[in-house]
PyMOL Python script that loads the backbone (N, CA, C, O; Angstrom):
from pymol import cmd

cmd.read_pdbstr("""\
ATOM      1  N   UNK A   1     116.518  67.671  70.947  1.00  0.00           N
ATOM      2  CA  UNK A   1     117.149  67.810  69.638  1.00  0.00           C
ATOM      3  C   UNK A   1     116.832  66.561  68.824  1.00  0.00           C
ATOM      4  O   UNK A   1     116.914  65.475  69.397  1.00  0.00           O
ATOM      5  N   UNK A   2     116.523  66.608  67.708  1.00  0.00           N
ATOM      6  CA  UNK A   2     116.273  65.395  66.621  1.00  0.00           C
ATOM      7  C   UNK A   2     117.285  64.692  66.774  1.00  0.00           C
ATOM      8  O   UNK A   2     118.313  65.258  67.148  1.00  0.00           O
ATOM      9  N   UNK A   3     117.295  63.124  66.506  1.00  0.00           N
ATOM     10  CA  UNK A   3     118.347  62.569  67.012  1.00  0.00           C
ATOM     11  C   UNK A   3     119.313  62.868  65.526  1.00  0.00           C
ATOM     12  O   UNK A   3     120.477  62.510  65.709  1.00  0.00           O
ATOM     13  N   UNK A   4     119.129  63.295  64.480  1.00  0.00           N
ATOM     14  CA  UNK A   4     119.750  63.257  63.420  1.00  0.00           C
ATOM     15  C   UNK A   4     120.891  64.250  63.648  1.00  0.00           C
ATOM     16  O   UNK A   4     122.115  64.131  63.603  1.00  0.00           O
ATOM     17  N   UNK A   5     120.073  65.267  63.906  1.00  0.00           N
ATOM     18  CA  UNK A   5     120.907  67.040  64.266  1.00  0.00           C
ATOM     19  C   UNK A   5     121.701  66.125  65.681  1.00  0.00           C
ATOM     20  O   UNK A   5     122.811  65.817  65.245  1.00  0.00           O
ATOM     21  N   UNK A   6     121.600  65.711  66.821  1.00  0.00           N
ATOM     22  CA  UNK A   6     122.290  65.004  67.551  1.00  0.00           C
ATOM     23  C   UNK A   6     123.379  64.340  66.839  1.00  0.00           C
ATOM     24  O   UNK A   6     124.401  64.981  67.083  1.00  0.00           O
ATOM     25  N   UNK A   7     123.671  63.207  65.959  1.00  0.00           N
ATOM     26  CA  UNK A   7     124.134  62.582  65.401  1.00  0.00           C
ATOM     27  C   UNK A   7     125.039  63.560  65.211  1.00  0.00           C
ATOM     28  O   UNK A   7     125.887  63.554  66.103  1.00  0.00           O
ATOM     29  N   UNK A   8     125.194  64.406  64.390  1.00  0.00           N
ATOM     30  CA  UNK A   8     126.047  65.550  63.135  1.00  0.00           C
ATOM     31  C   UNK A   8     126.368  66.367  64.557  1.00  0.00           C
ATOM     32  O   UNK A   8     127.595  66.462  64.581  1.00  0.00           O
ATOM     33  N   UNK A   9     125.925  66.875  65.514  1.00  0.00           N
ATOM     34  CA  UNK A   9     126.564  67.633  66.408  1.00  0.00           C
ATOM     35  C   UNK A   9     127.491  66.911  67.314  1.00  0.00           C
ATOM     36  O   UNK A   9     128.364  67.660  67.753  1.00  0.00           O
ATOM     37  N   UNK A  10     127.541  66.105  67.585  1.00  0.00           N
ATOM     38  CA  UNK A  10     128.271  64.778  68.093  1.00  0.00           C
ATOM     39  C   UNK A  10     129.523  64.582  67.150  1.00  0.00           C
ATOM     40  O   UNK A  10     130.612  64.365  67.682  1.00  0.00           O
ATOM     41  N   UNK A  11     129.453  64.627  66.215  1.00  0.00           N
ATOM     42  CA  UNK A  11     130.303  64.658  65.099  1.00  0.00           C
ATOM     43  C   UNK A  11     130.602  62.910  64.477  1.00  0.00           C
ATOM     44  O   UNK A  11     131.693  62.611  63.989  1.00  0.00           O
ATOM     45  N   UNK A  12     129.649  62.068  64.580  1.00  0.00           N
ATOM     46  CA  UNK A  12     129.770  61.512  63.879  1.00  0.00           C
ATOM     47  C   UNK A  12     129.083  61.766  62.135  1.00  0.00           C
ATOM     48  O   UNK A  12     128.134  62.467  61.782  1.00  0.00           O
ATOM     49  N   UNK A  13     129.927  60.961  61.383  1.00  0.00           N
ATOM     50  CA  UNK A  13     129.931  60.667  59.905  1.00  0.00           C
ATOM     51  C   UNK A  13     128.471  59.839  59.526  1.00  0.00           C
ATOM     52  O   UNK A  13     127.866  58.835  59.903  1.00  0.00           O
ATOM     53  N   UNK A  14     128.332  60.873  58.589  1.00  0.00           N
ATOM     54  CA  UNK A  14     127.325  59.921  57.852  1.00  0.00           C
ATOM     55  C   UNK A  14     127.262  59.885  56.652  1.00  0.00           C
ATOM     56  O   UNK A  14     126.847  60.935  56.163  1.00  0.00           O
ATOM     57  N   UNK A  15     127.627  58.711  55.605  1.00  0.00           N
ATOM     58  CA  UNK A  15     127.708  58.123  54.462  1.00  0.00           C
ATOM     59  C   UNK A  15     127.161  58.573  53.622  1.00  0.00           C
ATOM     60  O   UNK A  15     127.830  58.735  52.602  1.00  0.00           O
ATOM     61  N   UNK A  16     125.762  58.988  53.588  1.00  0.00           N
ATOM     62  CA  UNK A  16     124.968  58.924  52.662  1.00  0.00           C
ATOM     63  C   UNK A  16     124.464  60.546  52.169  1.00  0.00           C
ATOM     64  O   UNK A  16     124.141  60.850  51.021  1.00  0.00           O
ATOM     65  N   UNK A  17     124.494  61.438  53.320  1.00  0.00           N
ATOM     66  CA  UNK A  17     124.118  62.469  53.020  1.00  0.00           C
ATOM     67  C   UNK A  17     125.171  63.295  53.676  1.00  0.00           C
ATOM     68  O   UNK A  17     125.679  63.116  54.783  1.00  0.00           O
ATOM     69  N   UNK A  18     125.509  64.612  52.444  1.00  0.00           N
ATOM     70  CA  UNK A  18     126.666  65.516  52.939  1.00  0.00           C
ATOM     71  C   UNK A  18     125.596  67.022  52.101  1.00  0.00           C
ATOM     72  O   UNK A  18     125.340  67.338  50.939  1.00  0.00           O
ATOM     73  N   UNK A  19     125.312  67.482  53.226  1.00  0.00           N
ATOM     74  CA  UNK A  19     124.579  68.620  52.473  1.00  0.00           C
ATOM     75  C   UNK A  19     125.345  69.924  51.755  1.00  0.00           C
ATOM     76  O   UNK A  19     126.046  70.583  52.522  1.00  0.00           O
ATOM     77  N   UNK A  20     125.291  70.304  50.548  1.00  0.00           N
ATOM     78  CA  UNK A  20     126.199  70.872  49.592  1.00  0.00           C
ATOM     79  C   UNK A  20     124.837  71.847  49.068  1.00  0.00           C
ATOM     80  O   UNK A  20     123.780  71.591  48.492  1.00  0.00           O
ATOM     81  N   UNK A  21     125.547  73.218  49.654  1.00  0.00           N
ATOM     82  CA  UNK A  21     125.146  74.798  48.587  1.00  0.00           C
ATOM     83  C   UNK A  21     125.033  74.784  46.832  1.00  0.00           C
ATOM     84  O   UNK A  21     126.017  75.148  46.187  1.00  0.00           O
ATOM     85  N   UNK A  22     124.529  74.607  46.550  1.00  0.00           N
ATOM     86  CA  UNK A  22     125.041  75.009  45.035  1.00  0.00           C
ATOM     87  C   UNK A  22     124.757  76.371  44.541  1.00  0.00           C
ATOM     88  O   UNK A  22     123.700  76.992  44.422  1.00  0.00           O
ATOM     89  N   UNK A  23     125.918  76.650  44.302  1.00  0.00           N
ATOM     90  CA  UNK A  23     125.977  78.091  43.419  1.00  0.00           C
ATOM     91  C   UNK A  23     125.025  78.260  42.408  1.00  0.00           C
ATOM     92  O   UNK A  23     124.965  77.738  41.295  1.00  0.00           O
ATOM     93  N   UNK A  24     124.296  79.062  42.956  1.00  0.00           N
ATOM     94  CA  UNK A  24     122.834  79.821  42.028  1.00  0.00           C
ATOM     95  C   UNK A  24     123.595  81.321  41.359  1.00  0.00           C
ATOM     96  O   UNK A  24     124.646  81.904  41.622  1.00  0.00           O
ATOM     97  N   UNK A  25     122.419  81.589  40.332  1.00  0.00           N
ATOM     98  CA  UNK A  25     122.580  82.905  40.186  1.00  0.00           C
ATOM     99  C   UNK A  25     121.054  83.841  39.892  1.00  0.00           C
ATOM    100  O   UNK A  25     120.081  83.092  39.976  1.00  0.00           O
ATOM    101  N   UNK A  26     120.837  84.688  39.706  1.00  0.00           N
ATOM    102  CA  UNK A  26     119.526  85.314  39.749  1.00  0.00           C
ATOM    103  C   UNK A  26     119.525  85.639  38.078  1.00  0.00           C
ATOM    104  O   UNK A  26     120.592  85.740  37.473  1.00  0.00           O
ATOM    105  N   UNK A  27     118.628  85.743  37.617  1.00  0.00           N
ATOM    106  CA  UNK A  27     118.551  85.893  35.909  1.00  0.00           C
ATOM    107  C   UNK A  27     116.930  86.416  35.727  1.00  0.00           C
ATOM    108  O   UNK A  27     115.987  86.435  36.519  1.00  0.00           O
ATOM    109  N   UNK A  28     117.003  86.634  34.970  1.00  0.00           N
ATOM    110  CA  UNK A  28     115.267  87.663  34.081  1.00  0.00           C
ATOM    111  C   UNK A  28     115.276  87.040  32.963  1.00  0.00           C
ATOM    112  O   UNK A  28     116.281  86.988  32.253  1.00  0.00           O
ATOM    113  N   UNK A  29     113.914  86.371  32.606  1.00  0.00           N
ATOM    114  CA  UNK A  29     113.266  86.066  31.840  1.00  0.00           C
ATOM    115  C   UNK A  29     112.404  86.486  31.086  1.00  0.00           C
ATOM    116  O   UNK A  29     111.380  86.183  31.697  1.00  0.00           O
ATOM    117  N   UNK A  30     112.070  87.020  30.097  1.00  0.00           N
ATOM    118  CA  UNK A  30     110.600  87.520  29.731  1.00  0.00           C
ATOM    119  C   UNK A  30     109.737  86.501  28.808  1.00  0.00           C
ATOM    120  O   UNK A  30     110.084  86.079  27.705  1.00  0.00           O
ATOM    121  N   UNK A  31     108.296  86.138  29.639  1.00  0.00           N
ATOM    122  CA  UNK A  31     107.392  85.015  29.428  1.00  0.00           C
ATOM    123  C   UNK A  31     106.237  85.716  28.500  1.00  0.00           C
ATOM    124  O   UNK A  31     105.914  86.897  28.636  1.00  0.00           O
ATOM    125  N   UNK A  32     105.716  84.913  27.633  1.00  0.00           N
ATOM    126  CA  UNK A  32     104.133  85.116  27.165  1.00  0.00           C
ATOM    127  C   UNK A  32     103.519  85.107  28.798  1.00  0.00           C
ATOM    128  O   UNK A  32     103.648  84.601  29.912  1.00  0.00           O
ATOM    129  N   UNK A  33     102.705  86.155  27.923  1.00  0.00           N
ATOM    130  CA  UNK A  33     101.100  85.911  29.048  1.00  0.00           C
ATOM    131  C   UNK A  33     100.881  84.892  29.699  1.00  0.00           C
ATOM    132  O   UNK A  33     101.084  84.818  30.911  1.00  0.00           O
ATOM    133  N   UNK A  34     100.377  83.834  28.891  1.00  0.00           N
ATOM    134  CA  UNK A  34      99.222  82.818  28.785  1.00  0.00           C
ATOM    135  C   UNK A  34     100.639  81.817  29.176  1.00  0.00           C
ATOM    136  O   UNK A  34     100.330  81.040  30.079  1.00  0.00           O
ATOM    137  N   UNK A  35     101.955  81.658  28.773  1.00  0.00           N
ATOM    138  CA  UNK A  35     102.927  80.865  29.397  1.00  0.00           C
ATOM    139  C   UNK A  35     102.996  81.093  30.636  1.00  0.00           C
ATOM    140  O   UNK A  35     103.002  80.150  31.427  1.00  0.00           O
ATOM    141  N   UNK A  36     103.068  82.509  31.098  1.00  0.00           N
ATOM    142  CA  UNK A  36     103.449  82.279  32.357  1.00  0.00           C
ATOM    143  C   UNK A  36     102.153  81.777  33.377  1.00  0.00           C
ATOM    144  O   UNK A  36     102.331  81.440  34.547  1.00  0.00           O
ATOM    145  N   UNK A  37     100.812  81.798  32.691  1.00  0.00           N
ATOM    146  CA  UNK A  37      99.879  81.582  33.555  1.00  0.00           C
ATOM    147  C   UNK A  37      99.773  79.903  33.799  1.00  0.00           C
ATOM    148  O   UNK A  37      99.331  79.364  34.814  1.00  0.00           O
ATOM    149  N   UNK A  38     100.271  79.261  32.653  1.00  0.00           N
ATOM    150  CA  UNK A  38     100.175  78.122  33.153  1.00  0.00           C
ATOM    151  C   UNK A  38     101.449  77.353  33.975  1.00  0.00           C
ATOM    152  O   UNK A  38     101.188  76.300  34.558  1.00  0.00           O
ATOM    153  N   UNK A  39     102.737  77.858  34.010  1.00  0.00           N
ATOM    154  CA  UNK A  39     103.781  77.684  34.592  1.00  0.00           C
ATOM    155  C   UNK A  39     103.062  77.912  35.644  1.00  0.00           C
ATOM    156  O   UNK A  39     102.972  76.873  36.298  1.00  0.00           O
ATOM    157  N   UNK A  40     102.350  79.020  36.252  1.00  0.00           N
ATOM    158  CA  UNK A  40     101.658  79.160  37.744  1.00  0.00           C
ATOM    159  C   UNK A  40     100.857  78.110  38.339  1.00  0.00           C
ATOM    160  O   UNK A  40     100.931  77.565  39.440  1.00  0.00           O
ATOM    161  N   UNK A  41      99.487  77.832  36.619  1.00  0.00           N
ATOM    162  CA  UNK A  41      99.107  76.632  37.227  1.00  0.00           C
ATOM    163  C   UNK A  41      99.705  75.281  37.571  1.00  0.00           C
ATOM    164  O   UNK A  41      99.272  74.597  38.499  1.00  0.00           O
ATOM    165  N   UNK A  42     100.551  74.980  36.920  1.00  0.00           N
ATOM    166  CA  UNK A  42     101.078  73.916  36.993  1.00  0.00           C
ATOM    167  C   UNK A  42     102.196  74.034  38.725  1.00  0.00           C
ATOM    168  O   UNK A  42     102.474  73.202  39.588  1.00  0.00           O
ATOM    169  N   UNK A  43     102.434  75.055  38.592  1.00  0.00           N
ATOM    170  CA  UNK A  43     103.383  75.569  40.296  1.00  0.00           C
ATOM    171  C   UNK A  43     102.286  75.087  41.311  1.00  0.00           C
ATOM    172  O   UNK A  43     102.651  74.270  42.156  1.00  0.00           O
ATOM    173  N   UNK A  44     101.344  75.389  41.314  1.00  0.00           N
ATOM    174  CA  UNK A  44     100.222  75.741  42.234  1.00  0.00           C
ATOM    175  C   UNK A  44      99.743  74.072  42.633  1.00  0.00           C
ATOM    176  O   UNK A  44      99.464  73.640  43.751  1.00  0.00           O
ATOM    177  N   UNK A  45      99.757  73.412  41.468  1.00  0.00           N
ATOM    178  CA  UNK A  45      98.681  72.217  41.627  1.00  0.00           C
ATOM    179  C   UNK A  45      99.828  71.111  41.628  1.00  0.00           C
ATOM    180  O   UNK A  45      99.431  69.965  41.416  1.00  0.00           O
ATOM    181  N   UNK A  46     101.494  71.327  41.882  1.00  0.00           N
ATOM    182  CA  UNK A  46     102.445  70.587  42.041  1.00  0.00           C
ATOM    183  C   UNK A  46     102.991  70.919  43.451  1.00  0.00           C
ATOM    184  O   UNK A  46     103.613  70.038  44.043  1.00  0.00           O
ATOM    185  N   UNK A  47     102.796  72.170  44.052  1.00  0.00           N
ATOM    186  CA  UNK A  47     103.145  72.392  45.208  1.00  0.00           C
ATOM    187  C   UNK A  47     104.431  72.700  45.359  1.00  0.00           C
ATOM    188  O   UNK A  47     104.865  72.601  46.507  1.00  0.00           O
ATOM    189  N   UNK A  48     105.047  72.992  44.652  1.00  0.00           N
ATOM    190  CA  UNK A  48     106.231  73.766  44.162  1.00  0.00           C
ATOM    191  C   UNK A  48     106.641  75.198  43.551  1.00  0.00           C
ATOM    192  O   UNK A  48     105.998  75.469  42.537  1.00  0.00           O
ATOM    193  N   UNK A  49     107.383  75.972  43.869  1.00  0.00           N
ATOM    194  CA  UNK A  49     107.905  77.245  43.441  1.00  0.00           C
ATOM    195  C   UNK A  49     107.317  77.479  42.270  1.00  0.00           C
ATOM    196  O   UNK A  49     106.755  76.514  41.753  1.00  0.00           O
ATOM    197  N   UNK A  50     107.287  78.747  41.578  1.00  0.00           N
ATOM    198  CA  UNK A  50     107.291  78.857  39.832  1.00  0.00           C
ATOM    199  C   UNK A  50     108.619  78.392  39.990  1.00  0.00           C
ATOM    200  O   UNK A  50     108.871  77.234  39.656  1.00  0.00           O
ATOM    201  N   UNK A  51     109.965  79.506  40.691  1.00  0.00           N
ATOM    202  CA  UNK A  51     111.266  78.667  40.137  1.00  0.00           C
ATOM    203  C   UNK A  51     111.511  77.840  39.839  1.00  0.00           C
ATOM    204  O   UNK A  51     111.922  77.485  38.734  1.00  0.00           O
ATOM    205  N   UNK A  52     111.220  76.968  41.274  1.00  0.00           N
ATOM    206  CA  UNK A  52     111.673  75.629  41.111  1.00  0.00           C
ATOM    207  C   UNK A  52     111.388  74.452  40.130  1.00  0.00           C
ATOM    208  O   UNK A  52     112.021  73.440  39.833  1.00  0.00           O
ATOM    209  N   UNK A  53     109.752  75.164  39.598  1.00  0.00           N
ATOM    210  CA  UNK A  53     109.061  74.549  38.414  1.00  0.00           C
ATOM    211  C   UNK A  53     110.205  74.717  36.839  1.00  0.00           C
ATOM    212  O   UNK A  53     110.629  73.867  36.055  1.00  0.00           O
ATOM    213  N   UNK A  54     110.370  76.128  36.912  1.00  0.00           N
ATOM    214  CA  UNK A  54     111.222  76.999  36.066  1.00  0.00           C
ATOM    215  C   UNK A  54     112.296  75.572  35.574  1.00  0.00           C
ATOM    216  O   UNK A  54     112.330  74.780  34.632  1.00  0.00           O
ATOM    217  N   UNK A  55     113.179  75.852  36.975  1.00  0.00           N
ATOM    218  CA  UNK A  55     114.580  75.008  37.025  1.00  0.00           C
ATOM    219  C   UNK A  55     114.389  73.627  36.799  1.00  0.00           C
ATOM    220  O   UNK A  55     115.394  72.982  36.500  1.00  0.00           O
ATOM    221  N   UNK A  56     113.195  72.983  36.888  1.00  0.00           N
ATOM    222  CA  UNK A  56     113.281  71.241  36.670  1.00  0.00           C
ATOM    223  C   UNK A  56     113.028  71.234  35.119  1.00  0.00           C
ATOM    224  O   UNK A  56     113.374  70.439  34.245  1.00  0.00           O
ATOM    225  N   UNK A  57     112.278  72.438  35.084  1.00  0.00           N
ATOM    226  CA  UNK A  57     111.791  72.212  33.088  1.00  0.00           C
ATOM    227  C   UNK A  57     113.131  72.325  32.100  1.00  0.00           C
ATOM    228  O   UNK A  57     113.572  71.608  31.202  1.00  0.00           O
ATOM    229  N   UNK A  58     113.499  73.394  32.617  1.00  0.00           N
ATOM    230  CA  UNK A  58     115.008  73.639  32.199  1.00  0.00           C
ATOM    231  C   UNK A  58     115.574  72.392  31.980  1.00  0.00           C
ATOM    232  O   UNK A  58     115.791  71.958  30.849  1.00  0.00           O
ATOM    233  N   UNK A  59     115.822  71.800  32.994  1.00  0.00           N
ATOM    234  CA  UNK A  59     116.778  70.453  33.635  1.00  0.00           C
ATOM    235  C   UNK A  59     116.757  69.490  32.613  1.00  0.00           C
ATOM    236  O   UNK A  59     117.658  69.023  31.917  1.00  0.00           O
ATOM    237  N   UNK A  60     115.513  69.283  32.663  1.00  0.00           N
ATOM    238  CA  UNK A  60     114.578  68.188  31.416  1.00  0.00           C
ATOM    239  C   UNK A  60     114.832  68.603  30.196  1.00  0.00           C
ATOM    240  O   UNK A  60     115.458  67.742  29.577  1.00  0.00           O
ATOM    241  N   UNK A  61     114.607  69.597  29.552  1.00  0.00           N
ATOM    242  CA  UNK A  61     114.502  70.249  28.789  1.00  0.00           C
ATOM    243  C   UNK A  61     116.050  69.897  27.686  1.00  0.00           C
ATOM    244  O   UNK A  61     116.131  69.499  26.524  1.00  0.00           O
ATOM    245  N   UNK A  62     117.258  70.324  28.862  1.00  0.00           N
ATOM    246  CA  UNK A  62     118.549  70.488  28.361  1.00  0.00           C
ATOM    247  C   UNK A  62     119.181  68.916  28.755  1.00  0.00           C
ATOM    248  O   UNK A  62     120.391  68.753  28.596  1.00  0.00           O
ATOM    249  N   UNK A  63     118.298  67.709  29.297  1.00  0.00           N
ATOM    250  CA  UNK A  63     119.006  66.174  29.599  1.00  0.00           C
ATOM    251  C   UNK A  63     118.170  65.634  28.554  1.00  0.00           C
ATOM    252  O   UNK A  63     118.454  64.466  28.289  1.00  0.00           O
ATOM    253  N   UNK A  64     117.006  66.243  27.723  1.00  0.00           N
ATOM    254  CA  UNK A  64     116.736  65.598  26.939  1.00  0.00           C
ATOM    255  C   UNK A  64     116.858  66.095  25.215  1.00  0.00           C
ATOM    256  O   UNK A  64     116.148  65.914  24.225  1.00  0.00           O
ATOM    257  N   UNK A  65     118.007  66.725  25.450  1.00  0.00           N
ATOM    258  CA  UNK A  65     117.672  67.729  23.677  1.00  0.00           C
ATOM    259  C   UNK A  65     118.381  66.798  23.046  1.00  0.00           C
ATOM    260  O   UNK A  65     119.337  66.173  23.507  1.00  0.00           O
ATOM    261  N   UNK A  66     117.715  66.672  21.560  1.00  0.00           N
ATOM    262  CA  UNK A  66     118.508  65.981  20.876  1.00  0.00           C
ATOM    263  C   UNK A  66     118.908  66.924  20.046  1.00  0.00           C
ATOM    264  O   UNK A  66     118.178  67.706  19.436  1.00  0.00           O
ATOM    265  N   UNK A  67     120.741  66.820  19.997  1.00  0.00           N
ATOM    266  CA  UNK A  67     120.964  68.010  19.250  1.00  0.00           C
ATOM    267  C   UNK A  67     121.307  66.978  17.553  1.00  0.00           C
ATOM    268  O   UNK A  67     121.572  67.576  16.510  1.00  0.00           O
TER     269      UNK A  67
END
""", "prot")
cmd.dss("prot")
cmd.show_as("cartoon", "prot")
cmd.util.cbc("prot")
cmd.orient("prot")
């Protein structure tokens, strides 16, 4: 067993990391063509989901709006 998974089955505490679910939900989008092709490229050549690409642009998107 990894000594980490050891650690946490043992039941000691650890400070720094407490792993937490976050409540998702599923949603539909409708993309341009040519948008969604480069959301792919950019997925593809980052090594990451489209979602997950999706969800960081978002992220950025809405920590940086100036309203």
């Amino acid at each position: 067993m990894h000594p980490i998974l050891n650690t946490i089955v043992k039941g000691a505490k650890m400070n720094e990391f407490k792993p937490v679910k976050q409540e998702k939900t599923v949603i539909s989008i409708r993309l341009d063509v040519e948008m969604l092709k480069a959301v792919d490229e950019v997925s593809a050549k980052t090594d990451i989901s489209r979602n997950e690409l999706i969800v960081q642009c978002i992220d950025y998107a809405l920590k940086n709006f100036k309203h």
